[in-house]
N, C-alpha and C positions, 0 to 999 in steps of 0.2 A: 504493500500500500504506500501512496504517496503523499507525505502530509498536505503539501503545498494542492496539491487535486486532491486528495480524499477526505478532504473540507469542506462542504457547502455549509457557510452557519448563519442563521437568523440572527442569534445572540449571541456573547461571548461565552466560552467555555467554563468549567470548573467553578470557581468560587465567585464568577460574574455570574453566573447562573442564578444564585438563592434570591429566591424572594422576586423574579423578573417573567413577565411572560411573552415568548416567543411573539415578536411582533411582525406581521406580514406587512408586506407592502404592492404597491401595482406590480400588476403581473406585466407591464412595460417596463419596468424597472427589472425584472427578473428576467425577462425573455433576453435580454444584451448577453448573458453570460450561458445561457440556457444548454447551448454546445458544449460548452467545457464542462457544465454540470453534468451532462451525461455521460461523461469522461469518467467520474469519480468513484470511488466507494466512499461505504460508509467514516465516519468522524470515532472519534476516541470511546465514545458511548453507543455508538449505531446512530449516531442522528443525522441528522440533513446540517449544512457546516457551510454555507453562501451566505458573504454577504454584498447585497446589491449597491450600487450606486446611489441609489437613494436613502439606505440606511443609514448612513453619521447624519448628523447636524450639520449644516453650511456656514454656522456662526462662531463655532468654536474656533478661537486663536491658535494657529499653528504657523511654523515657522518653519516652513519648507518652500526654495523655490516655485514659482508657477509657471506652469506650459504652456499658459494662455498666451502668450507674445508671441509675435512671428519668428521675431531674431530667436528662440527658443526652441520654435519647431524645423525653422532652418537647420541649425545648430543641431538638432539630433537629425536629421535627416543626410547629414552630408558623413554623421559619424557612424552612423548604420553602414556608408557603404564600408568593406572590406577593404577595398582599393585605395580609399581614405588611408584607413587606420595602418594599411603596408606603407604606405607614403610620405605620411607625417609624423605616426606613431614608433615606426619600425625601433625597436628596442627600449622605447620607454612607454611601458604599460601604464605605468604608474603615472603621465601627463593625460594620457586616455583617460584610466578611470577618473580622474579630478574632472577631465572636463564632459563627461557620461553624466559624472553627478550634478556639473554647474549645467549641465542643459535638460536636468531633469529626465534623463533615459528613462527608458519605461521596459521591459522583460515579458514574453509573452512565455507566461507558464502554464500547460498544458492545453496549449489551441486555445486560449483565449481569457485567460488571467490575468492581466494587467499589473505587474507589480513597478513602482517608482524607485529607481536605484537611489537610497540614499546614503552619503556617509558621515560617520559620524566627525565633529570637529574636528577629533585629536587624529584619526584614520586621513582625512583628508589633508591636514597638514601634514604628516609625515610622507603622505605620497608626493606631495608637492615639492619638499625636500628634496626626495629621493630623485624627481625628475630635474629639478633644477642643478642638483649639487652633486648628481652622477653616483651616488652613494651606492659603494661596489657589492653585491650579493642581496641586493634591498628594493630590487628590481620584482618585482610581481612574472611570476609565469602564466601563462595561459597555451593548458599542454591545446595535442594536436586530436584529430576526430576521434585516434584509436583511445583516447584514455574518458572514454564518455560516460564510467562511473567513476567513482572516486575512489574505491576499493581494486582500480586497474593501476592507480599511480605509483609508484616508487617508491619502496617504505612502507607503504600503507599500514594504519594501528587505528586498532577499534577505543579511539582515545577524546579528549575535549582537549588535544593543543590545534595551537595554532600557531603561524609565524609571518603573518604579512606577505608572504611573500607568495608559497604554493596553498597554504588553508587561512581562511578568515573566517573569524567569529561572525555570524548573521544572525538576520532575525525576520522572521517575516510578520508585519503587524497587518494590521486589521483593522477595518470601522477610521480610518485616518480621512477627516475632512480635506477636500482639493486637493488631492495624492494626484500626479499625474496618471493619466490613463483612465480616468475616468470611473474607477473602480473602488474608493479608496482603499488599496490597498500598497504596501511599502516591505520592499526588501532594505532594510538596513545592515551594511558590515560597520564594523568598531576596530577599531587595534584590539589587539591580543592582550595589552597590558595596558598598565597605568592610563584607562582610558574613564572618564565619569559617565560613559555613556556604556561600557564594554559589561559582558558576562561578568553577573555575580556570582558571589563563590558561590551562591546556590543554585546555582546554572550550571556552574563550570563542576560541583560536584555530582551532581545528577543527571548528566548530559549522555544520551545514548542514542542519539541522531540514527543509528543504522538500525535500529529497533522499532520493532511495529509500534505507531503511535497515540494507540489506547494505552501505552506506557507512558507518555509522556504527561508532561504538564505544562497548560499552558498560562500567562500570565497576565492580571489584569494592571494598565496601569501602575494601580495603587498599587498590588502587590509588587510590581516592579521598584517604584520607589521607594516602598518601604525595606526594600534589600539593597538600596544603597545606588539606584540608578537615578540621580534629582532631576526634577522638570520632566521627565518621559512624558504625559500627560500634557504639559506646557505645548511640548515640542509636538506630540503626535496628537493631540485629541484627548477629552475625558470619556471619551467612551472606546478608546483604544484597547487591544488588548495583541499578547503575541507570541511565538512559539520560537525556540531560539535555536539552527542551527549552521554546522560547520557547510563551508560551503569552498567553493573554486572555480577556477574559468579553463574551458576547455573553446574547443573551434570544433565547427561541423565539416563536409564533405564539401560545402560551397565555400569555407574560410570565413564564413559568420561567427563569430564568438556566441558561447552562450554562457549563464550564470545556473550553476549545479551546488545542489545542496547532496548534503553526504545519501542520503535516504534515495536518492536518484531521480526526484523530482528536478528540471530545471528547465529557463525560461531565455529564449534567444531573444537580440535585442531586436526592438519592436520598430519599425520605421514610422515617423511621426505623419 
């Protein structure tokens, strides 16, 4: 099962649940996703795990780039090509992903899943470093089509590290007002360490991404903050909520990049 598809949620999971009753919404708001929905299985309890476009609130303050500008959907659309990213990018990944995130990229995760690349401050600055100041071994890989799980990579260990470089901590959220893609939905990576946005120990201790995930747990907001991540809420919505994992970039057979989570759910970038 794949967390990122075998999600469709009304509501948030686990302890967003108590005391909340599943809320429907138009079935023109449901029908946008209705394809990928039938992609799925079932959610960590058996339930239906969508959530549509319509479900956040439009008023909540979040502080995430918007796609609504032109110069923005230009901007992803010249970065989607391949050709681009050989020509500009060739050897510094790490100036790609910065400007993926400054233009709002968007990840199309299983035919039709809209997720918004976003990263985190301290993730983003140290890429920017890295691109600028040549910083040797600190270079971001994204293997080639044959390594299209993560358990095909090099080393591979059924573990919760990471290193900036071939794994990054992720997060996929949820219910995120004005997320590009029109879904709100959000792929977040963090550094590995000293990040105020990155895995809590209680993430980093319970983390088993390759595991069917009715194991897992997922996280509201509050409970995020309350584990030491501040503003999550600020930043994504108070009705956010979000499951957190390991992830990496591989290429397909066309030289398209995609973004793969360890579980083998993953989402190629989306042309605007």
């Amino acid at each position: 099962l794949k967390p990122f598809c075998s999600r469709v949620r009304l509501t948030p999971p686990n302890d967003a649940m108590a005391g909340r009753r599943p809320i429907l919404r138009a079935a023109a708001g449901f029908a946008v996703c209705a394809l990928a929905a039938l992609k799925c299985a079932r959610g960590p309890a058996g339930e239906a795990t969508f959530v549509n476009a319509a479900a956040a609130p439009r008023s909540a303050a979040v502080q995430l780039p918007t796609s609504a500008s032109l110069v923005a959907r230009k901007a992803t659309m010249a970065l989607h090509d391949p050709a681009t990213r050989e020509a500009k990018y060739s050897g510094n990944l790490a100036q790609y992903l910065v400007d993926l995130h400054d233009a709002s990229a968007v990840f199309d995760f299983c035919g039709g899943m809209m997720f918004q690349l976003v990263l985190s401050d301290k993730l983003r600055s140290h890429l920017a470093r890295v691109a600028t100041d040549g910083v040797e071994g600190q270079q971001p890989v994204v293997f080639d089509a044959g390594k299209k799980r993560m358990a095909q990579m090099p080393g591979y260990g059924q573990t919760a590290d990471a290193d900036n470089v071939q794994l990054f901590h992720g997060r996929e959220v949820r219910n995120v007002p004005d997320a590009a893609g029109g879904m709100n939905f959000v792929l977040q990576l963090a550094l590995a360490s000293e990040d105020p946005e990155g895995w809590t120990r209680e993430e980093l201790a319970e983390y088993n991404g390759w595991g069917h995930d009715s194991t897992r747990t997922w996280r509201t907001w509050e409970r995020l903050e309350s584990e030491g991540v501040p503003a999550f809420g600020t930043k994504f919505g108070k009705r956010a909520f979000t499951l957190h994992h390991r992830c990496y970039w591989h290429l397909d057979n066309s030289n398209q990049i995609w973004l793969s989570a360890e579980d083998g759910c993953e989402g190629r970038l989306h042309s605007a």
